[in-house]
Steps between C-alpha positions, in 0.01 A plus 500: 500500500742764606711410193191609285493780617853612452469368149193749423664799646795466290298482181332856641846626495639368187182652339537839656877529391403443094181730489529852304518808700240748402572776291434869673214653370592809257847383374618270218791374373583597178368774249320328231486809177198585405495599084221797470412495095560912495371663130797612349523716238611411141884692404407780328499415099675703256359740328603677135511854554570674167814692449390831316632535103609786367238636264563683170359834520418580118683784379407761221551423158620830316245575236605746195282819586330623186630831409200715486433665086333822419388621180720802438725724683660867488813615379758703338786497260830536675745472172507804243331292241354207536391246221187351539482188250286240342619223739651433791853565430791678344488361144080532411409796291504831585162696594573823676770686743377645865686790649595501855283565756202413245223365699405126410248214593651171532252220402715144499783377498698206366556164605890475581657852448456820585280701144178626636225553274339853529110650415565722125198600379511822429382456119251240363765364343757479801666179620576417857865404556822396676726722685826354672348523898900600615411803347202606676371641862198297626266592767516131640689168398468429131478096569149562639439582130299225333704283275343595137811368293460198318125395556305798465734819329537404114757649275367677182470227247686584174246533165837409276643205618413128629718297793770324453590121577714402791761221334665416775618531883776342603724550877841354624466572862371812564519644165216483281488604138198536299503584099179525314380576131604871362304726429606811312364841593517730202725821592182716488332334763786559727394782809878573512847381423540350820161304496542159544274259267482211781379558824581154683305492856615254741387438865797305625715460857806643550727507823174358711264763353213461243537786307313662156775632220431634138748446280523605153753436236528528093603114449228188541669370778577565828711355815385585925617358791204283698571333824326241768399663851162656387192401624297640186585308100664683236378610191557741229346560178631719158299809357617653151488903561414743270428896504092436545503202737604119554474181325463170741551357673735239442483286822848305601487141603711542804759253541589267801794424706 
């Protein structure tokens, strides 16, 4: 019996020994993380921000300013006598002299030199005509003049004599030569001497400029300079001249480079 006993009581005590102690309320033994899901916010993306390009401000274009024309203008003779002609230029036929300070009115002009055609009508039978514009004092420019000289001022047209026939035109560089079919003007048909019974008209560019000559000469055939650099074409034609007007004209076929 008593040895029972002793055996239970030890089995208490083993049993106490191996038992877990109790935790204290409130603390623990490790920290376990907790992961909180947050919302986080996407990286900013990228976004194309144009670069400013340089844009062409339009400019100006130059424009060629018509030069205004009026009808007719005042002047006066400057030189002690002045020739006023039948065409624009040094070789036409001669229609009356102006003394200086004679008062004039300047009605055209010509298209690439410097003759100005002025108002003569003093008689029913009076001719307007061509005075060299170096010569005379305008009241304002002379280029506003209207250009009258070839398209709408005609030559007196000769009752005697028909045109001639251009036979050829020819150039080596700038040099152009131009002979046509002669014509003979009978000695009494002659104004002068000195009158010249071809009147060759060419519109042709020298040194850069388009300018107007009259040349004249007693042979069918004839040699100018024409060069490039002008925006306008040449041309030229041939009148015969005699003492009551002009035969023609004669156009020249212009020759090439």
């Amino acid at each position: 019996m008593k040895t029972k006993i002793l055996l239970t009581l030890s089995i208490l005590i083993l049993t106490s020994c191996n038992a877990p102690a109790s935790v204290p309320t409130g603390q623990v033994d490790s920290v376990t993380p907790t992961f909180v899901l947050t919302e986080t916010s996407p990286p900013p993306t990228e976004t194309f921000t144009p670069i400013p390009t340089e844009t062409s401000v339009p400019t100006s274009t130059p424009t060629n300013t018509p030069i205004p024309v009026v009808e007719s203008m005042k002047a006066i003779v400057i030189a002690d006598k002045l020739v006023c002609r039948y065409g624009p230029g040094a070789n036409y036929l001669y229609l009356i002299a102006l003394n200086r300070t004679t008062p004039i009115t300047l009605i055209g002009r010509a298209e690439g030199n410097n003759w100005i055609l002025i108002e003569n009508r003093g008689r029913s039978d009076s001719h307007d005509c061509w005075v060299n514009g170096e010569f005379v004092q305008a009241e304002g420019d002379m280029k506003h003049l209207k250009v009258v000289y070839p398209d709408v001022y005609k030559i007196p047209v000769s009752p005697y004599y028909g045109p001639t026939t251009v036979l050829s035109a020819t150039r080596e560089g700038d040099e152009i030569t131009v002979s046509w079919i002669e014509i003979i003007v009978s000695p009494g048909k002659y104004e002068s001497p000195n009158m010249f019974p071809y009147i060759v008209e060419v519109w042709h560019c020298v040194n850069g400029e388009y300018v107007f000559d009259t040349l004249g000469t007693d042979y069918p055939a004839i040699k100018f300079i024409d060069q490039q650099g002008c925006d306008q074409p040449s041309r030229g034609r041939v009148y015969i001249q005699e003492k009551h007007g002009y035969a023609g004209p004669a156009d020249i076929p212009w020759p090439e480079y």
